[in-house]
N, C-alpha and C positions, 0 to 999 in steps of 0.2 A: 334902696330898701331890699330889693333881690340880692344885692351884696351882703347885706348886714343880717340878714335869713339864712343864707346860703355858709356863713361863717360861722353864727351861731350852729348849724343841724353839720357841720364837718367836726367841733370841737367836742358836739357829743357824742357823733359815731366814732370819734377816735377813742373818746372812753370805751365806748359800750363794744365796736368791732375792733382794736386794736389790731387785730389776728390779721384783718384781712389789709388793711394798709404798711403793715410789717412785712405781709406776703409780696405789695407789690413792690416795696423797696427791695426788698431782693431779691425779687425778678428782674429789676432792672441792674442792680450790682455785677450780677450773677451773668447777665446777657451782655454789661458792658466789657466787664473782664476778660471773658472767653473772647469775645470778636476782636479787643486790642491787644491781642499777643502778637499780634503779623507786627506793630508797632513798636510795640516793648521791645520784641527781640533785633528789629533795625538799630539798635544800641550794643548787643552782646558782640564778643568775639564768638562767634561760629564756627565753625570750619566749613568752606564752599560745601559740601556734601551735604550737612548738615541744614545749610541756609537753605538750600533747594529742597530739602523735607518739608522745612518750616512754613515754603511758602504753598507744599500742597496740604501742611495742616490748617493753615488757615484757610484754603479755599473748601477742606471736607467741613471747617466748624461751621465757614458761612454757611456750606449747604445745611447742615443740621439746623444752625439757628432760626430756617426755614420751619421747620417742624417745632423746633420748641417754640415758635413766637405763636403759632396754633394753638398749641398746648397751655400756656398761659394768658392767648385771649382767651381759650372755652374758661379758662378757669378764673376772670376776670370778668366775663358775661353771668358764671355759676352762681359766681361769689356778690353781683352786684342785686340778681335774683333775692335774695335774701336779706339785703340791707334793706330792699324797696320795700319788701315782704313786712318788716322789722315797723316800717314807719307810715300803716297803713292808715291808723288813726291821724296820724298826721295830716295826711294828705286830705281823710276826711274833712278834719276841722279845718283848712285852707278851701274847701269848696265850699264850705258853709259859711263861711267867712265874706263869700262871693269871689274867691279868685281863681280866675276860669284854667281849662286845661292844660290851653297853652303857655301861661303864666306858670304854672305849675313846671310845664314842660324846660322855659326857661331857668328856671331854678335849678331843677335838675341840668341842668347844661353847667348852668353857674360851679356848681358843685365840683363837678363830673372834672371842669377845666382845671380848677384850685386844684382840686386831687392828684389830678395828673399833672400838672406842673411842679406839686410838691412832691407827687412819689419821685419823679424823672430828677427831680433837684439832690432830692436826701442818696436818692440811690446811683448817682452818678456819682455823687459827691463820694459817699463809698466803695463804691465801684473803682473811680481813680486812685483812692488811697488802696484798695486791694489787686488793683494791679502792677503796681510797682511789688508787692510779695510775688505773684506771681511771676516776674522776671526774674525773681531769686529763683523760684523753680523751676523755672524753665533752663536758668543757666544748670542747676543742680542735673537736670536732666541729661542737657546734652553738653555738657562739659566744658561749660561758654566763661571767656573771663570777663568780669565785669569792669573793669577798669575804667573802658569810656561809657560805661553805663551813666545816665541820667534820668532824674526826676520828667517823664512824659507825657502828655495826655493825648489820646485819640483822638483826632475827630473827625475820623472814618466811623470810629466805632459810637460816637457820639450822636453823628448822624443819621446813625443807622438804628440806634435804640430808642432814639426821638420818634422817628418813620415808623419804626413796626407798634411801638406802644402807642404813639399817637392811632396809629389804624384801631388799635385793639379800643379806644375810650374812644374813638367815634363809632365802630358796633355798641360800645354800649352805650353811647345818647343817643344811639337811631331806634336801639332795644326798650329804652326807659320812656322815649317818646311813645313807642306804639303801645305801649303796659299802658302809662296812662290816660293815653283816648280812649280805651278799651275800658275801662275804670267806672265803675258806677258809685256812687257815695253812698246807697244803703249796701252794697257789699262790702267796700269800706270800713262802714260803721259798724259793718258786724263780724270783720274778721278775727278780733281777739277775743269774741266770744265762742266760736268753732272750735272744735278740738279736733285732731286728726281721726277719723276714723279707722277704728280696729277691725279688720276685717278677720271674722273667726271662720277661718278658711275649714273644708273637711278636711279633716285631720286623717283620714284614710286614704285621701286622694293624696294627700303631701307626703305621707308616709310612702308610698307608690312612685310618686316621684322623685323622691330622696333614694331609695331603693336605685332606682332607674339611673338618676346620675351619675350614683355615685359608682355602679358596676361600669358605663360608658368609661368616668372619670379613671376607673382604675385601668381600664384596658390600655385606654392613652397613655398613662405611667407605664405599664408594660412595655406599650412599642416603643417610649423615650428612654427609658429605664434598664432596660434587658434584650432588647431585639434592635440593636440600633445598625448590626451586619446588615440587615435586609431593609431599615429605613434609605426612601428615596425622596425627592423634595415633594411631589404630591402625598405622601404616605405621615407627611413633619406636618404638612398645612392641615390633614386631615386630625391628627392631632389636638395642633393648635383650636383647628375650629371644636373640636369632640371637647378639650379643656373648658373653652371660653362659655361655650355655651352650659356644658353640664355645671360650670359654676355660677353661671345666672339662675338655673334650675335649685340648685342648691342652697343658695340665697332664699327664693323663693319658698321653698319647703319649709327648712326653717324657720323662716317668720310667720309661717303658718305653724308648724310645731311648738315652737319657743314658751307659745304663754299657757298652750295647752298641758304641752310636758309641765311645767314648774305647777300649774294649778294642780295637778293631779299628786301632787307630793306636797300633801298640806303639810307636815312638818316644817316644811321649805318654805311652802308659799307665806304659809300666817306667821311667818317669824320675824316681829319687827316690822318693817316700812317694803319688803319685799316685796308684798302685794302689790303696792304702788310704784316700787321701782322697775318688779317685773312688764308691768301692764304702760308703764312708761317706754320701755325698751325694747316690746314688740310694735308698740306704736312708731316707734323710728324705724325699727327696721322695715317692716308693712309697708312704709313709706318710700325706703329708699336702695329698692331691690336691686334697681339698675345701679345707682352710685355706687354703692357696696360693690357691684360685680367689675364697674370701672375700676375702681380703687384698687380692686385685689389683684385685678390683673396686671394695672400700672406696678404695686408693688412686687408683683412674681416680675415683670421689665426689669424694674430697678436691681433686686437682689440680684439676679443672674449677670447683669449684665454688669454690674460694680464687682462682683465676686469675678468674673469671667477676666475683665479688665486686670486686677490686682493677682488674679494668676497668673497670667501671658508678663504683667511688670515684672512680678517677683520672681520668675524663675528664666527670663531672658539673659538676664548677664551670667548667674550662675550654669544658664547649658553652656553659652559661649565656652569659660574656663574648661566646663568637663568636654564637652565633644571638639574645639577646636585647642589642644594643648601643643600647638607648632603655628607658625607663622604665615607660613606658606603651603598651596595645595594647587597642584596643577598636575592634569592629566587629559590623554591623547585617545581617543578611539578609532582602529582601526577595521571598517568593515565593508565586504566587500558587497554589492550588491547584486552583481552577477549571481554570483555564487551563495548571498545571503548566509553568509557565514565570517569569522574573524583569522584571515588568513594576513600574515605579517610576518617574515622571518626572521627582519631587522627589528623586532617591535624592544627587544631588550636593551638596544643600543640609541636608547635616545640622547645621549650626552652628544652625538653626533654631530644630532642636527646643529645642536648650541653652538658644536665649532665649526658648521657650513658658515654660520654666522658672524663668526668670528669673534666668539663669546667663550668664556671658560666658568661653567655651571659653578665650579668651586669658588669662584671670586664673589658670587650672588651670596651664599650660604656660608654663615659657620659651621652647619652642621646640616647636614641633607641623606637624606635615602632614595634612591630609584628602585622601582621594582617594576612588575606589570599583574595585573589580574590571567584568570584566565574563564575560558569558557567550552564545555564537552556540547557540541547542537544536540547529545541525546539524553545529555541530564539537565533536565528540566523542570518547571517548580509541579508541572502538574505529573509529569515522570515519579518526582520524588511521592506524590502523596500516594499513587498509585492505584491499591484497590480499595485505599479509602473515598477515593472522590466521589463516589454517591453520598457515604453517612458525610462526609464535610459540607457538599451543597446541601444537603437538605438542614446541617446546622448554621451552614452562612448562604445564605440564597445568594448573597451579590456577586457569589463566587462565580453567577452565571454569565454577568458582562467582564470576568477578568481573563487577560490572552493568556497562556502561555507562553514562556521565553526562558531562554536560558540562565540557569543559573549562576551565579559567580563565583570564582575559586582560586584562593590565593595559597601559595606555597608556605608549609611549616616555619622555612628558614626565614623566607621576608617577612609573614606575620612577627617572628619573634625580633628581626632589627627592627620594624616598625614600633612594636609593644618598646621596647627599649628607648626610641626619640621617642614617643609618648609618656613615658615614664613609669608604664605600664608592667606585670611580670611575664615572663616568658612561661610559653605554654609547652607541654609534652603530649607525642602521640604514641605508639605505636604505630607498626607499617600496613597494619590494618585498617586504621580508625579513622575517624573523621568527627571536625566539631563547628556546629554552625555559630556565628554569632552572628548577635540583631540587636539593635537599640527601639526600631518602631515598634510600637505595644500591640498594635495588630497583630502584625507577623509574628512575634514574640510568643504570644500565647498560640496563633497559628503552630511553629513551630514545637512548643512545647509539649502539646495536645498531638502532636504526628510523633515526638521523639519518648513518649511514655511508653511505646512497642517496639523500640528498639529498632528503626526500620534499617537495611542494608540500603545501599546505592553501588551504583557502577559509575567510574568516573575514568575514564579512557582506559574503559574495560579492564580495570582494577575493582574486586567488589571492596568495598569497608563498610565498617562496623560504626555506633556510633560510641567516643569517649563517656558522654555523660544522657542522664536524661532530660537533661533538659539545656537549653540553648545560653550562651556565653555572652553577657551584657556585655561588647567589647565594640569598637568603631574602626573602621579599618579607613574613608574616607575623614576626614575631618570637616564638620558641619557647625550651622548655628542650633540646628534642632536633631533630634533624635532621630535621622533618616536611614539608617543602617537597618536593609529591609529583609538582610540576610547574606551574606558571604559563607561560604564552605571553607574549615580551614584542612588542609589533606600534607600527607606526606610529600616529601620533593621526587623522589620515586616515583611516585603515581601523576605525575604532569605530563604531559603530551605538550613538547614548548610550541608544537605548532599550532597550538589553541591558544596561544597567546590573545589579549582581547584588549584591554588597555595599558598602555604606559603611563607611569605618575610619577611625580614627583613631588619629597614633600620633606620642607626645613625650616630652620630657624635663621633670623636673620643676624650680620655679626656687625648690632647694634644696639645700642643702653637707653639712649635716653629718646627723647618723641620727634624730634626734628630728625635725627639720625636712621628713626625707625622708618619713618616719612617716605625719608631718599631712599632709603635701603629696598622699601617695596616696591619703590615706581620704576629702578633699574630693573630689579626680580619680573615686573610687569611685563617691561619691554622688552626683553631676552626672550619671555617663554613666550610673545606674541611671536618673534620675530623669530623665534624653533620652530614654534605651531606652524607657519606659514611654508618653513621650507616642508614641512612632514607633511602638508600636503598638498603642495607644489604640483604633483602630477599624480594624484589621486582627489576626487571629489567624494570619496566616501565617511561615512565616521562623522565622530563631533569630539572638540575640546572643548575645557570647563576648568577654569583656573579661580581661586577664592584664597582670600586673608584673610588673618583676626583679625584684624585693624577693622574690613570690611564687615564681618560679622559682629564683632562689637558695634558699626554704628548702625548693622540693622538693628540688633535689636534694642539701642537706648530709641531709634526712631518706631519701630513697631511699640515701643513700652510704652513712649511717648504718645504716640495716637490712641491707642485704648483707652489710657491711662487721662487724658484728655477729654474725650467724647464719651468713654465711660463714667467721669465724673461731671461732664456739663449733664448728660440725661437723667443720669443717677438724679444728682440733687434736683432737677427741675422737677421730677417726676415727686420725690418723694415730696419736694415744697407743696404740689401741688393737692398730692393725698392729704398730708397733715391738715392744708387751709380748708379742703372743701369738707371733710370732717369736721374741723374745728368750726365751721361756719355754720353747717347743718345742726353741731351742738348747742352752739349760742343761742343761733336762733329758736332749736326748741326751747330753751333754759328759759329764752324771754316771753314766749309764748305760755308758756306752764308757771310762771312765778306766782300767778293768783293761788294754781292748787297748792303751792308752798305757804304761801299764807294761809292759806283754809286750815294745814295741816300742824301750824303751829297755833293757832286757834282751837284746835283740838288737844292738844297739849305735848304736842311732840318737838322735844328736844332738838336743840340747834345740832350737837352733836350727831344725830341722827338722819336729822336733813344731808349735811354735810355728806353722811357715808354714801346717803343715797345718790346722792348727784356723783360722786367718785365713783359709783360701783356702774352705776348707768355710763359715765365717760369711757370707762374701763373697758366698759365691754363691748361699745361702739366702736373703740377703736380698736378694741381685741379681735372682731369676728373674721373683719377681710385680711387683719395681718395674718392669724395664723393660718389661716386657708391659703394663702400666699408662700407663705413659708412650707408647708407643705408641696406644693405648687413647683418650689425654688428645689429642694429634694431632688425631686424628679429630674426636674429639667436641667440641673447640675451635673445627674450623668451624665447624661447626653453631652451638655457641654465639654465634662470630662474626656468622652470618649472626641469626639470632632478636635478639642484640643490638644489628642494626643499626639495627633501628628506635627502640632509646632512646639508645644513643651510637654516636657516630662515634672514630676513631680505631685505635691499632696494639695489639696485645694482648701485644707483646715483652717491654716493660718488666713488665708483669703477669707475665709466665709465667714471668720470673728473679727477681722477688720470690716466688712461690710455690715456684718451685726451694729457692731463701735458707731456707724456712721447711720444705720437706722435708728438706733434708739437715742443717738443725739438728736436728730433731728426729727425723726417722726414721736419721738418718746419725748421730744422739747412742746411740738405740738399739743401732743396729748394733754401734758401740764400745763400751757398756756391755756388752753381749753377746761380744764377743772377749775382755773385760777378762776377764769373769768365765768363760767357757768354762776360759780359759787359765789360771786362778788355780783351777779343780777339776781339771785334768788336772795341775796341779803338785803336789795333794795327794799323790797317789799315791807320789812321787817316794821 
């Protein structure tokens, strides 16, 4: 009997809550996919480098998947709240009937198991058909051939979404147990006659503290916004907390403002069903101050961190191409520690060491440059700013924890063979002049903001002028990101070679195709370990640092790859998450309120009109924490912007309309599942 009860009240709630058994199928899709990538990809051609990524992407998703299975049981305990909520008559008429609590209890067991046996069924079942797509992208990613790829199934990862889901549906039959011992049958009986109460808050006090929030909120945009030189990690949290909170505040207010404002503007108020949809739509949010402020904050998570992801993707292969345009990058520093200074007479003759080795540098490279940097111990970055360093600290306070050191300086002539294998143009000076170039955006505007006065320098006691006023987008090392923090370019005249500072070397390989390129860097490897070694054979001072494209290309498909991953397993869980407990909270007032819809067409108002009402109420439930969110995401975008400047360069446009694409499918699919179904229980009654 408990079986044939328990089947009948699943076949209705799939009508009446679709939303939320949709939610948990792809919670479980969603959680099996991600966890069997380590699996999928035991199939792809890899490359060794790349399989050792793979295997610590799977161990950061498992940790994550820690966190999201949280996140989907609270919202699986939220969303169960509300179906109990939903069938309170029920429950009544089952204890009138004489069947006792625990009977009751078992039922709800009954339920609870089918449910979850069939969401873990449907959504595995999808699950394994969508991660076979996902091996396609995963090869797309890291440039895997599929050839022995085959049809797989986890079950690691199978095992693992049974475990956390299973935990998540026994909190909620331990949760639905203690709801209905707790349970009295004349409260029961009388919950569908209850209406939420309005609470008609002073509107002077709310007014006060909307005021209040919203100056705290805007200072927080400031420090995230425009002062981000002087932010420190206690300075971000205090932020964060000054955000989180002034937007529970602000909730708050609002839904004390909301019905006051619209009544006070009778043209507004008495126009149509407004009255009733207004007084409808404080009554929800009155209600649901804290959800609301959960919501909005998950969604400011979401956007930033989907936006942030789809940045760091989109413009990772494209720096490679522009900042590493040669093959090869290796160079030598030599310094002395005694003397704490870069003293090397030989430093220009590194081909040298290659033939102590019994190597000829030219057989590595079709095409190669050697040069050396250099460095004056008396020009230096705070040298250069000079009698600005007071007005610079007091406009970059962090300028308080940065040392002092020498600045870098390469000759006219090797800048211009360098510009040349980079494919770059050749630059002119005068025997006065001097020109800085920087790629990091820091330093950059640093730089730009010192060179708008024209300042002079002294560089072994040669003074120069500067070329231009402002500083030369140009790379002199070859990198994956924009790290070029500042080089001096000066006349060859003006070098002192005994300030030589480091040795480099930097070429292309004379190889076509990928197997070729392979060989080509792992000989170029072993030559410049096996220089580097004699170079400092009987000095323990200094540091080398040798890097390829090959290398920097699989950082960054694997940095793309991780964001780009974890950005979209949180992204989407967060926002499934927003969409349902909204959607949940809709239905269930829609079911709660259907009597006054019938009263209202009793009265003689048009279906038509009902309709707008329940769209314009959906609308704006689901409007309040997005755009406060998005707002939110604004702010917090610069910030991002500016923290990401130091691994990529570029515009964050195209990113923040693909993350748009991806809320308004998904939370904008929400939304319209939730009108559908609003307006499909308000037609019951009919």
């Amino acid at each position: 009997m408990l079986f044939k009860i328990s089947l009948s009240n699943i076949r209705k709630s799939l009508k009446d809550y679709a939303v939320y058994f949709f939610t948990l199928v792809v919670g479980v899709a969603v959680f099996y996919v991600f966890n069997a990538i380590g699996t999928q990809t035991a199939f792809l051609s890899v490359s060794e480098d790349h399989r050792e990524f793979i295997k610590f992407l799977v161990q950061a998703i498992s940790a994550v998947s820690v966190f999201v299975a949280v996140v989907l049981g609270l919202l699986i305990v939220y969303a169960s709240r509300f179906l109990m909520k939903r069938r309170n008559k029920e429950f009544a008429l089952y204890m009138m009937l004489g069947m006792s609590k625990w009977k009751i209890s078992a039922l709800l067991l009954c339920e609870t198991v089918m449910i979850g046996i069939g969401s873990l069924f449907v959504g595995l079942l999808i699950g394994v058909g969508l991660s076979q797509v996902m091996s396609a992208v995963v090869a797309n990613l890291f440039e895997a051939d599929m050839t022995d790829f085959r049809f797989t199934i986890s079950g690691s990862a199978i095992a693992k979404t049974i475990i956390y889901f299973g935990i998540m549906y026994a909190v909620v039959i331990i949760r639905s147990g203690i709801v209905i011992g707790k349970c009295r049958l004349i409260t029961l009986m009388q919950s569908g006659r209850r209406s939420e109460k309005i609470t008609m808050k002073n509107p002077w006090l709310c007014v006060i503290v909307f005021l209040i929030s919203a100056a705290v909120l805007g200072y927080a945009y400031y420090m995230v916004g425009w002062n981000q030189m002087d932010l420190g990690p206690k300075k971000i949290l205090a932020a964060i907390i000054m955000g989180a909170v002034s937007t529970f505040f602000i909730f708050w207010s609002v839904a004390g403002m909301l019905l006051r404002v619209i009544m006070s503007v009778k043209g507004l108020y008495h126009r149509g069903l407004n009255s009733f949809t207004f007084r409808q739509i404080s009554s929800k949010v009155n209600t649901t101050v804290a959800s609301m402020t959960v919501i909005c904050l998950m969604l400011f998570v979401t956007i930033c961190t989907l936006s942030s992801a789809f940045v760091i993707r989109n413009n990772m292969n494209r720096q490679v191409e522009e900042n590493f345009p040669v093959d090869f990058y290796g160079g030598m520093t030599h310094y002395d520690a005694d003397d704490k200074e870069w003293n090397n007479p030989q430093f220009a003759d590194l081909e040298k060491y290659y033939e102590m080795k019994g190597f000829n540098i030219a057989d590595d490279f079709k095409e190669y440059f050697m040069f050396h940097s250099y460095c004056d111990p008396d020009f230096t970055v705070f040298s250069f700013i000079g009698d600005r360093m007071d007005e610079f600290t007091s406009e970059n306070q962090s300028i308080g924890v940065m040392s002092d050191y020498p600045i870098e300086i390469v000759k006219l002539s090797d800048y211009n063979e360098l510009a040349k294998l980079y494919g770059r143009k050749p630059m002119e000076l005068g025997e006065d002049e001097y020109v800085i170039t920087a790629t990091f955006s820091g330093m950059v505007s640093v730089y730009d903001w010192l060179l708008a006065d024209k300042p002079e320098i002294t560089v072994f006691g040669n003074t120069l002028k500067p070329r231009y006023d402002k500083s030369c987008y140009e790379i002199i090392r070859p990198s994956m990101q924009p790290l070029n923090a500042g080089v001096f370019i000066v006349p060859d005249s003006v070098v002192d070679e005994s300030g030589a500072a480091t040795a480099m070397v930097i070429g292309n390989y004379d190889a076509s195709d990928k197997e070729a390129m392979a060989e080509a860097e792992k000989t170029a490897r072993e030559h410049f370990e096996a220089a580097r070694d004699e170079f400092y054979s009987d000095d323990d001072g200094g540091h080398s640092q040798y890097y390829t494209r090959i290398e920097a290309a699989n950082d960054a498909i694997d940095l793309g790859a991780l964001v780009t991953f974890l950005g979209l397993y949180i992204g989407f869980v967060f926002l499934v998450s927003c969409g349902a407990i909204l959607a949940l909270k809709e239905l269930s007032e829609s079911s709660d309120s259907a009597s006054r819809y019938t009263m209202l067409r009793k009265l003689g108002v048009e279906e038509k009109e009902i309709t707008g009402s329940v769209f314009t109420q959906s609308a704006i439930f689901f409007a309040l924490p997005l755009l406060l969110a998005c707002l939110h995401s604004y702010f917090g975008m610069r910030l991002a912007k500016f923290m990401l400047s130091m691994l990529v360069s570029g515009g964050i446009f195209k990113s923040m309309l693909f993350t748009a694409g991806v809320v308004v499918l998904i939370y904008g699919g929400y939304f319209l599942l939730t009108f559908i179904g609003s307006r499909a229980i308000v037609r019951e009654q009919k």
